[in-house]
C-alpha positions in Angstrom: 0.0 0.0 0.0 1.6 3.0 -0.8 0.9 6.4 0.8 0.8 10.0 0.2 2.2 12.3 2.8 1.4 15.6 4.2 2.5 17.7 7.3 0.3 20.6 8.0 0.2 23.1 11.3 -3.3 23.5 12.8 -4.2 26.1 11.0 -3.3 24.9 7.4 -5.6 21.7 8.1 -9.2 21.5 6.1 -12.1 20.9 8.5 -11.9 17.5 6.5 -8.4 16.6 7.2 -9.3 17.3 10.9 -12.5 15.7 11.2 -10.6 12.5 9.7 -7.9 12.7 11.8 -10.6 12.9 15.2 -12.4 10.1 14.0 -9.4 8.0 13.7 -7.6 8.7 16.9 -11.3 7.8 18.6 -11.6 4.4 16.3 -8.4 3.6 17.7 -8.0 5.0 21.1 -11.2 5.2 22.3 -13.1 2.3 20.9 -10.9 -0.3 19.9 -8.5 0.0 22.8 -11.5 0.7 25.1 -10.0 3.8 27.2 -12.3 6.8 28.3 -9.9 9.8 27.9 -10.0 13.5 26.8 -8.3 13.1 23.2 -9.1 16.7 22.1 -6.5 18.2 24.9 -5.4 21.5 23.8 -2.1 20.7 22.2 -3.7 19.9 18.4 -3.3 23.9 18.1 0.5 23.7 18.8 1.2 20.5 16.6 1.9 19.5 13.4 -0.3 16.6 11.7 1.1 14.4 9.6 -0.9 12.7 7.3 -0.9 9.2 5.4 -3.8 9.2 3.0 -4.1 6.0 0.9 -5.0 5.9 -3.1 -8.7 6.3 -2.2 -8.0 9.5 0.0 -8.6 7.7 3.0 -6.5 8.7 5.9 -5.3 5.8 7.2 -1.9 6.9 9.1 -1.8 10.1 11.6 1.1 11.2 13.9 1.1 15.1 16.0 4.6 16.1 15.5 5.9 19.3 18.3 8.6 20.8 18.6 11.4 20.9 21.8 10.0 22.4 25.0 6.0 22.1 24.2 5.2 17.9 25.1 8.7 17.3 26.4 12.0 19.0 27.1 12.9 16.9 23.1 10.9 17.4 20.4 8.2 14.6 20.3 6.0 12.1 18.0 2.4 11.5 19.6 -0.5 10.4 18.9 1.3 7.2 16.6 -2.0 5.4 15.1 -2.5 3.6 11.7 -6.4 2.6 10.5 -6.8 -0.8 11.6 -8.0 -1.7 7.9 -4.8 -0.4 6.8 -2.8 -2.9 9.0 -0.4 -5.8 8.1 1.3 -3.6 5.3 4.3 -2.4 7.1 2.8 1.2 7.7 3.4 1.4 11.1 7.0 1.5 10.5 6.9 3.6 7.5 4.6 5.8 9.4 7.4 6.3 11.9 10.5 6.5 9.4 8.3 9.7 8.1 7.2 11.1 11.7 11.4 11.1 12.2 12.3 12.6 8.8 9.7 15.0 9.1 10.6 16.3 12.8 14.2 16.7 11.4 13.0 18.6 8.2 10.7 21.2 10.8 12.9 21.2 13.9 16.1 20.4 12.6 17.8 17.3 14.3 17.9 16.9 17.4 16.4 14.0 19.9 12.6 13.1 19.7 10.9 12.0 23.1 7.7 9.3 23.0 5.5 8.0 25.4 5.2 4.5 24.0 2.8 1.9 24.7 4.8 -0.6 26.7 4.1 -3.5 24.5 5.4 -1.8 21.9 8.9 -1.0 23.1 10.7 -3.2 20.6 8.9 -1.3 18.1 10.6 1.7 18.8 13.8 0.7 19.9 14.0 -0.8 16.2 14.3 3.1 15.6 17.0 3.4 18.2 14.7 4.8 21.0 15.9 4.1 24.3 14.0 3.8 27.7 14.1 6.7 29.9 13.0 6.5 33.4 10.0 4.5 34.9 6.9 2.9 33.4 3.9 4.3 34.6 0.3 4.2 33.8 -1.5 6.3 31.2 -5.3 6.0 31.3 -4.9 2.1 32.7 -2.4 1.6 30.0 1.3 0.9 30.9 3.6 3.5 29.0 7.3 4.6 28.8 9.1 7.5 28.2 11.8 6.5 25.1 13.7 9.0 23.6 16.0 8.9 20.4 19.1 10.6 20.6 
């Protein structure tokens, strides 16, 4: 499946773009991993959004992209989430490959913080992110901080 990409600030998204990117984030988030939690938290303002649409125009891969100093003292990925119909096609890694390159091309380089899903530390460390600090909980799911340096 291949993928067109976009990065837009807030303010350059269509009310399209952003309704598709809500819905998504709650399809995942909120229904499938079954976790009451305030998704629309003030920082969608201050991010960019990049965007994986498919052929069709779906969007089917999303990451919020910030710089140093807004999530975390690094800059930082968030929000990492591919369409579960859009699964099994190595997206998830191709998704993050662009959420790096694309930090680098707005921020310059320089090391990204996460907080990742526990289970999905090999994941990132696969992109040389590292474990910082203690797990902890994040609306009853374990997380860690991982940065890249």
């Amino acid at each position: 499946m291949t993928l067109t990409w976009t990065s837009k600030p807030f303010h350059a998204l269509t009310l399209t773009e952003l309704y598709a990117l809500l819905q998504l984030r709650s399809e995942v988030f909120v229904v499938e991993q079954t976790c009451a939690f305030q998704d629309i938290d003030g920082q969608d303002q201050v991010a960019y959004h990049l965007l994986g649409h498919s052929e069709e125009g779906e969007l089917v891969a999303y990451t919020r992209l910030f710089g140093a100093g807004i999530s975390y003292p690094e800059a930082s990925i968030g929000r990492v989430v591919v369409s579960p119909k859009a699964r099994r096609f190595g997206l998830g890694r191709e998704l993050l490959r662009q959420s790096i390159a694309a930090v680098g091309t707005l921020f310059g380089e320089q090391p990204i913080q996460i907080g990742a899903q526990l289970y999905l530390q090999d994941f990132y460390e696969s992109f040389d992110f590292q474990q910082v600090g203690e797990g902890y909980l994040e609306d009853g799911i374990p997380h860690i901080h991982m940065v890249r340096a």
